[in-house]
C-alpha positions in Angstrom: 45.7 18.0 9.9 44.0 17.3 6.4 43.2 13.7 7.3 41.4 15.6 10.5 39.3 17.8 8.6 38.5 15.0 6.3 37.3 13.0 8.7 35.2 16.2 10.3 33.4 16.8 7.3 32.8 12.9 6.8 31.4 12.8 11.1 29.0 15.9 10.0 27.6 14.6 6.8 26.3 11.2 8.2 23.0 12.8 9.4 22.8 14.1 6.4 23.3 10.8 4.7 21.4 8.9 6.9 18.1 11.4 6.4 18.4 10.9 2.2 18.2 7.4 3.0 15.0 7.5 4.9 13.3 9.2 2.1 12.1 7.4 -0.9 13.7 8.0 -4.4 12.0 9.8 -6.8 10.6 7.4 -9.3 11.6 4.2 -6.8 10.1 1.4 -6.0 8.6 3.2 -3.0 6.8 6.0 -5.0 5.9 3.0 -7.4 4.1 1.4 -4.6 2.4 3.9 -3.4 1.2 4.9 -6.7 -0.4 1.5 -7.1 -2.3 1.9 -3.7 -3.6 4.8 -5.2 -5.0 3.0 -7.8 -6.0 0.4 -5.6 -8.0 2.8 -3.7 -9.3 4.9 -7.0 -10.6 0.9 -8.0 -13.4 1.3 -5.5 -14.7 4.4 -6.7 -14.9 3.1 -10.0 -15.9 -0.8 -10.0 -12.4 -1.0 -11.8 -12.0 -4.8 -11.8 -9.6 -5.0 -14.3 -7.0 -2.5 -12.2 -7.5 -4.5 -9.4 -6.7 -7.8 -11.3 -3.1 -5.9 -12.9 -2.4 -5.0 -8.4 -3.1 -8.3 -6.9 -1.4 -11.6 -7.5 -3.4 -15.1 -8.7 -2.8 -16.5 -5.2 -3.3 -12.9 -3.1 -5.3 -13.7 0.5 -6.9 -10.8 2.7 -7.7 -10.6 6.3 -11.0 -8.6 6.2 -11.6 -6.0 9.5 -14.1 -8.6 10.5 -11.2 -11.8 10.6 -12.4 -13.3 7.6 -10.0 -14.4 4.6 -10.6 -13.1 1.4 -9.4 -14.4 -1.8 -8.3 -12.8 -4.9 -12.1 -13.5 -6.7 -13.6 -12.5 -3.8 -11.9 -9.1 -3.8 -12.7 -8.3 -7.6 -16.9 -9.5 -7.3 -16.5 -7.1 -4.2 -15.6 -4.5 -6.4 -17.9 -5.0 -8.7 -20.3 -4.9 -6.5 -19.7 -2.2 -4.3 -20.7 2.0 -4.8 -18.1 3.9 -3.2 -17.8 8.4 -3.1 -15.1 8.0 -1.0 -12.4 6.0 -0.9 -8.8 7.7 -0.1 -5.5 6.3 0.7 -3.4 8.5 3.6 0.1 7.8 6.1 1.8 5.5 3.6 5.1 3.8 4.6 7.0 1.6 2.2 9.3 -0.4 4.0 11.6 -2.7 1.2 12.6 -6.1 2.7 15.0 -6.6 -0.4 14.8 -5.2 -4.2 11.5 -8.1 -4.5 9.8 -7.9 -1.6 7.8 -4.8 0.1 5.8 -4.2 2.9 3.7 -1.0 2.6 1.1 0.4 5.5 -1.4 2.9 5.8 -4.9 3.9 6.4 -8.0 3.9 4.2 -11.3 5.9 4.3 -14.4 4.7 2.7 -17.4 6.1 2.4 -20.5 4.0 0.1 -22.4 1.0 -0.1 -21.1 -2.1 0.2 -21.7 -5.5 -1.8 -24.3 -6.7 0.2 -26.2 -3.2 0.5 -24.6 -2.1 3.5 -23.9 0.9 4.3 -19.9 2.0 5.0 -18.5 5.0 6.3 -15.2 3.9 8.0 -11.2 4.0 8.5 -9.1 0.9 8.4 -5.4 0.7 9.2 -3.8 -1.6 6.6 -0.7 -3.4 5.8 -0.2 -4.9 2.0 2.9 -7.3 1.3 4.2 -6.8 -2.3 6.6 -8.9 -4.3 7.8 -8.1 -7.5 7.0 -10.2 -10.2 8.9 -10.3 -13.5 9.2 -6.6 -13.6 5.8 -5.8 -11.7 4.6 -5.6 -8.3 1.8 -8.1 -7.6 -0.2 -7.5 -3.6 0.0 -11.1 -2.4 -1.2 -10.2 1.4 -3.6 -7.7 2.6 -4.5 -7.2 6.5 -7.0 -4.4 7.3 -8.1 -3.8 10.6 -10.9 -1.3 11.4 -9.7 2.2 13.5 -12.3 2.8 16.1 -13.8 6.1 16.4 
């Protein structure tokens, strides 16, 4: 009769198990990565080239909205460039292929002028592969696409 009770309790704690897994540790790697997509995001605001050099690897590679590849110095003279008011990160997921290697996804507003003058006021869906790197998380592939409206 004990063993059956034990076993009970186990049976009705499993959701409960499986719904603390699904949620990111405090202080994880998940919370780490979104916190650095924060940044990311806050880097536009603030021409902040050297925040963007500590996020993205030496080798990172984008796929821009329009299909284009964009490299890692193409990124930071982007920034540098660009005059963003807006420019928010929202619906983060983190999903973590092993303790190295994450995939995080979410959207991105922007609102501003871009590098070449142009104006911007838009929402991209976007999907960033990290890989830890000696003790830091380094973006080594960005996808954005833009979300119609």
């Amino acid at each position: 009769m004990r063993r059956v009770a034990h076993l009970l309790a186990l049976l009705l704690s499993l959701p409960a198990l499986a719904l603390a897994q699904t949620k990111p540790a405090s202080g994880g790697p998940e919370q780490a990565l979104m916190d650095i997509e924060h940044r990311w995001a806050e880097t536009a605001l603030k021409g902040d080239v050297a925040t963007l050099e500590t996020i993205l690897a030496a080798n990172w590679t984008g796929v821009n909205p329009e299909g284009a590849l964009d490299t890692r110095s193409q990124a930071i003279e982007r920034t540098k460039t660009s005059k963003f008011t807006k420019s928010e990160v929202s619906g983060m997921k983190v999903m973590l292929l092993n303790p190295t290697t994450a995939v995080v996804t979410g959207t991105w507003t922007g609102i501003g002028t871009g590098s070449k003058g142009e104006k911007i006021d838009t929402s991209e869906r976007w999907t960033d592969v990290f890989v830890n790197q000696g003790g830091a998380w380094k973006c080594v592939a960005s996808q954005s696409t833009t979300i119609k409206k």
